[in-house]
Structure formats: structure tokens, C-alpha cells
DOGULO-878100 format. One record per residue: x, y, z of N, C-alpha, C, O in turn. Coordinates in pm, 1 decimal. Layout:
<recs>
      neast     nnorth        nup     caeast    canorth       caup      ceast     cnorth        cup      oeast     onorth        oup
          X          Y          Z          X          Y          Z          X          Y          Z          X          Y          Z
...
</recs>
This chain:
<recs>
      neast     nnorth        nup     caeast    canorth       caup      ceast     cnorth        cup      oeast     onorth        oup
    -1209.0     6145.4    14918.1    -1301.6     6247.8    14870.4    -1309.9     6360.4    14972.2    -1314.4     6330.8    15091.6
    -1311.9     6466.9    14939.8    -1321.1     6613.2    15069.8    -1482.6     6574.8    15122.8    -1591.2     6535.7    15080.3
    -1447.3     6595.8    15185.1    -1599.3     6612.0    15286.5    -1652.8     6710.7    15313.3    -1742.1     6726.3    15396.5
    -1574.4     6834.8    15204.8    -1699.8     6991.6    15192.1    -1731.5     6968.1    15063.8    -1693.0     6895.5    14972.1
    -1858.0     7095.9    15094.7    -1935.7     7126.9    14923.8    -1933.1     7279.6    15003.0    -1925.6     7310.3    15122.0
    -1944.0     7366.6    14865.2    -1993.7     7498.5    14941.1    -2134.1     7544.9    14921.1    -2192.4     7544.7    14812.7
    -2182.0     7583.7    15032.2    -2297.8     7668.0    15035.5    -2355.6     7723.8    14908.8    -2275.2     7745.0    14818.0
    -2501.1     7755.1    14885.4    -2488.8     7836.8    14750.9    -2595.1     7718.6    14662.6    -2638.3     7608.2    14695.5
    -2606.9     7780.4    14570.2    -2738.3     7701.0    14481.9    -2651.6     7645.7    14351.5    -2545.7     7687.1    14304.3
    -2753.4     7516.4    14304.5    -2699.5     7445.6    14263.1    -2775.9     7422.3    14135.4    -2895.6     7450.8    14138.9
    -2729.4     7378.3    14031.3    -2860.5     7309.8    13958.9    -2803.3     7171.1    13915.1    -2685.2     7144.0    13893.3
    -2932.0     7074.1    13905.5    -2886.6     6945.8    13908.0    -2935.6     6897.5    13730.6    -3033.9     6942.5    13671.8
    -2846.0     6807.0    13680.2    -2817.6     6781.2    13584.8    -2945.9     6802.3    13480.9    -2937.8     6847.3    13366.6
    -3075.8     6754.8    13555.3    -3164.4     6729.3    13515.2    -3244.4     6850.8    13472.6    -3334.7     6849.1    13388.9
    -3198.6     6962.1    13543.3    -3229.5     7081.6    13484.5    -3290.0     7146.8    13627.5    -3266.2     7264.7    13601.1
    -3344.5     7150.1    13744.9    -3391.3     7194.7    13838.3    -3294.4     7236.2    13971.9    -3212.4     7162.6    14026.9
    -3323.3     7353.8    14001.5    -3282.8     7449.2    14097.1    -3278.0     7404.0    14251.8    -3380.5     7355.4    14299.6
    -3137.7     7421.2    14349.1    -3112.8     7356.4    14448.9    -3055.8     7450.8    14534.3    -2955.2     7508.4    14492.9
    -3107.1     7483.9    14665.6    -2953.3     7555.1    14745.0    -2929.2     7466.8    14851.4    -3012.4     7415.5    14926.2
    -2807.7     7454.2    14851.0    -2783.3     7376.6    14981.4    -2728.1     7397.5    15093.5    -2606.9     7418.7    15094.7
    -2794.1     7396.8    15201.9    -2815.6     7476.4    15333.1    -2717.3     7392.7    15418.3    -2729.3     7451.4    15525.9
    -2650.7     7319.1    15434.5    -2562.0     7255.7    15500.4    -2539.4     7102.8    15503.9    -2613.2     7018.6    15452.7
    -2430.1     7081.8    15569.6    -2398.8     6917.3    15587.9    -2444.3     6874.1    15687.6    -2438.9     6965.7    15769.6
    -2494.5     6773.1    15739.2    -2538.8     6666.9    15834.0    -2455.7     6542.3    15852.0    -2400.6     6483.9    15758.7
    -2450.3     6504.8    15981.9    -2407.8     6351.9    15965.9    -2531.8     6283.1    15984.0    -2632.6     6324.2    16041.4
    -2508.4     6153.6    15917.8    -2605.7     6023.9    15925.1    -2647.8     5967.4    16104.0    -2557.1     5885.7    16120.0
    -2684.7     5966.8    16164.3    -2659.7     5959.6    16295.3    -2673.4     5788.4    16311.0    -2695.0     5762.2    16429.4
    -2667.9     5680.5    16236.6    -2638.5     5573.3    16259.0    -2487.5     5543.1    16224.6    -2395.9     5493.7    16290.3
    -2497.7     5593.4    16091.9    -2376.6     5555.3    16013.0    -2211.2     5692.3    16031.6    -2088.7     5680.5    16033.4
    -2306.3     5802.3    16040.9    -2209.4     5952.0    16045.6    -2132.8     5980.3    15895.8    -2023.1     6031.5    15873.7
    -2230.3     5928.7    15806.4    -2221.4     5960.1    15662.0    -2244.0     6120.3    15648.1    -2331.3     6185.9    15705.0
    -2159.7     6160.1    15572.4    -2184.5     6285.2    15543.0    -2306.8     6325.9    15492.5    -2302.4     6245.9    15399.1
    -2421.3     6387.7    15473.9    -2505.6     6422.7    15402.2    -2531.7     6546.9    15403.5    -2520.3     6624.6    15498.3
    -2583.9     6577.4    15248.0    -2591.3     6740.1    15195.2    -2737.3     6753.3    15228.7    -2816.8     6673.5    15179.1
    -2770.5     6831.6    15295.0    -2907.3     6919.5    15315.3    -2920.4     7052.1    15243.1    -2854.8     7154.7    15261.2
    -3036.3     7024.5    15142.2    -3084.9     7080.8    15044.4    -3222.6     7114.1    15037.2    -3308.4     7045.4    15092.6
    -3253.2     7238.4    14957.6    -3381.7     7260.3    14921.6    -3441.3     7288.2    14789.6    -3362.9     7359.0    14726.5
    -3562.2     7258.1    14712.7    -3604.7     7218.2    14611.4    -3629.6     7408.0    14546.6    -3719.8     7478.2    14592.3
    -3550.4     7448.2    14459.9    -3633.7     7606.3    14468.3    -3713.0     7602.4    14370.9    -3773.7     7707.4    14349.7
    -3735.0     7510.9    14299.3    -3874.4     7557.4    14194.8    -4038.2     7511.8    14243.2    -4148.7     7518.6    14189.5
    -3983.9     7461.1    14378.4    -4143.2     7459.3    14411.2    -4127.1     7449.0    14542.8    -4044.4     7520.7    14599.3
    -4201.5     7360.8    14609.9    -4261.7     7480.9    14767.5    -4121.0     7463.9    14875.3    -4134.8     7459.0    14997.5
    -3996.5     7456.8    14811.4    -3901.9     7480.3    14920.1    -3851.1     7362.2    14990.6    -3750.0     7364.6    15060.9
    -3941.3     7233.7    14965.1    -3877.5     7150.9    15118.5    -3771.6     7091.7    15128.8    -3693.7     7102.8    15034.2
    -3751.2     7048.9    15189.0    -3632.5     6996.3    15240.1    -3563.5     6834.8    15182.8    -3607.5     6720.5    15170.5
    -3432.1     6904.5    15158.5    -3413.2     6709.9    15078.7    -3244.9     6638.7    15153.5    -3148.6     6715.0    15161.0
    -3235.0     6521.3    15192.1    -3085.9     6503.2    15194.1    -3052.9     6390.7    15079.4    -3125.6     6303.6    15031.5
    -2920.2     6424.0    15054.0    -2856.3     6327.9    14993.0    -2710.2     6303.8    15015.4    -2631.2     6397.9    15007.6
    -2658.3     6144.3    15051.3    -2542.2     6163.8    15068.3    -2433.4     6234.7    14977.2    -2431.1     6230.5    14854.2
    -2334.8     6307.2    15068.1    -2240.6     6409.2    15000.6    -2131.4     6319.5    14894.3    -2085.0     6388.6    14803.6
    -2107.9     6242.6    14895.8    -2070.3     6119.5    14772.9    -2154.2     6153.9    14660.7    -2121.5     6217.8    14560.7
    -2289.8     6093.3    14695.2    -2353.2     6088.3    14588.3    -2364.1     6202.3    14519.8    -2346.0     6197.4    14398.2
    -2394.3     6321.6    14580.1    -2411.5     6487.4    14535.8    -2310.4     6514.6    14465.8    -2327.6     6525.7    14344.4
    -2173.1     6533.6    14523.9    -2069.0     6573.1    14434.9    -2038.1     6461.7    14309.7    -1993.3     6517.3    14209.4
    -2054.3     6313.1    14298.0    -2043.8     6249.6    14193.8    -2058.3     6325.2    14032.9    -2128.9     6424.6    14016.2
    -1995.9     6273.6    13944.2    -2026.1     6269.5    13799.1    -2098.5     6092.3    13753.2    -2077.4     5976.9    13790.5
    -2209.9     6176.3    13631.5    -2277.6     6099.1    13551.2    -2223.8     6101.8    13453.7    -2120.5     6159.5    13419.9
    -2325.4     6006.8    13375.3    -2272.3     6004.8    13215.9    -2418.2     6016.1    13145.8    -2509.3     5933.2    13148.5
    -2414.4     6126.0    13090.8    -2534.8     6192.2    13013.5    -2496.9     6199.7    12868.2    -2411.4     6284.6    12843.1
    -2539.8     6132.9    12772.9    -2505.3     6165.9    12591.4    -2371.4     6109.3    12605.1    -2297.0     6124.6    12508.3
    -2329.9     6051.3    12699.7    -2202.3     6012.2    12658.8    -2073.2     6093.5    12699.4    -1953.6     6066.1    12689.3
    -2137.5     6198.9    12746.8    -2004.7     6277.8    12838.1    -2014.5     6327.9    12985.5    -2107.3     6399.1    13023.9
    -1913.7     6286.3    13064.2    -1904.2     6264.8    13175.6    -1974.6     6403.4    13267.9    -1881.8     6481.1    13290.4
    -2083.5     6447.8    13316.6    -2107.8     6566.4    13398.7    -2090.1     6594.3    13529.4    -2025.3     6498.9    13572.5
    -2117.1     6695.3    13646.1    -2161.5     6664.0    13725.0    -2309.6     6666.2    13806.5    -2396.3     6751.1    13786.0
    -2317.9     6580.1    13881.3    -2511.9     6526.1    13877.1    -2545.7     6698.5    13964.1    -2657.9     6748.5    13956.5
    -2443.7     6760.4    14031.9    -2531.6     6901.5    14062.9    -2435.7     6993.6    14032.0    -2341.8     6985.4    14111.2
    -2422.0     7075.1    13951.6    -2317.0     7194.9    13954.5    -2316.0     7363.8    13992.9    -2355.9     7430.3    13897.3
    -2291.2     7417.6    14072.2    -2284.0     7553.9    14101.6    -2278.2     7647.2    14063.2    -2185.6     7687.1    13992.5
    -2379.5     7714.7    14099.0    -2420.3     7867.0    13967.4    -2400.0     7927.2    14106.0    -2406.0     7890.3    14223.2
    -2361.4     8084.5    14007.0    -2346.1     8233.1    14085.6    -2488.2     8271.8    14091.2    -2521.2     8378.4    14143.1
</recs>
């Protein structure tokens, strides 16, 4: 799996607004993780591993992805 995402806002499957401000490592493990922020409400701060972020779901039955990149 690449171990970039690019910069830039996101929206996640579920319908809510994301930009994500950079990668982190896990400092036990040195898992990649995406550092993100919530934009429809007060901003804070979220991680999730970069696996999990770039992954596809299965929503209605067709395969998506759980965050995808808007201009």
C-alpha cells in the first residue's frame, strides 16, 4: 500500500467534511497515521490509521471509498 495521501479536504462516506493536515507515525508501533480535522464543527483534531483512511467500504452494495477528495 503507498504510504502517501495528499493534503487537501476530504469528505467521508458518511457525508461529513475533513482536511487532512498531515501524516504521523504511531510512536510505539510507527504505523502510519492520517492527522485530520473535523470541518463541520469546532475543528479538532482526529487520527486515523492511513490503511484504514484510504480503504474502500461496501455501502448499498457497491464498493466506495470510506474518505474521498474534493477540489
Amino acid at each position: 500500500m503507498n504510504d502517501e495521501i495528499e493534503l487537501g479536504k476530504y469528505r467521508h462516506y458518511k457525508g461529513g467534511l475533513y482536511e487532512v493536515i498531515g501524516i504521523a507515525n504511531h510512536s510505539e508501533t510507527i504505523e502510519k497515521m492520517v492527522v485530520y480535522k473535523h470541518l463541520d464543527d469546532d475543528g479538532g483534531l482526529w487520527v486515523r490509521p492511513l490503511a484504514m483512511f484510504k480503504e474502500f467500504i461496501e455501502k448499498d452494495g457497491e464498493k466506495i471509498p470510506r474518505f474521498k477528495k474534493v477540489d
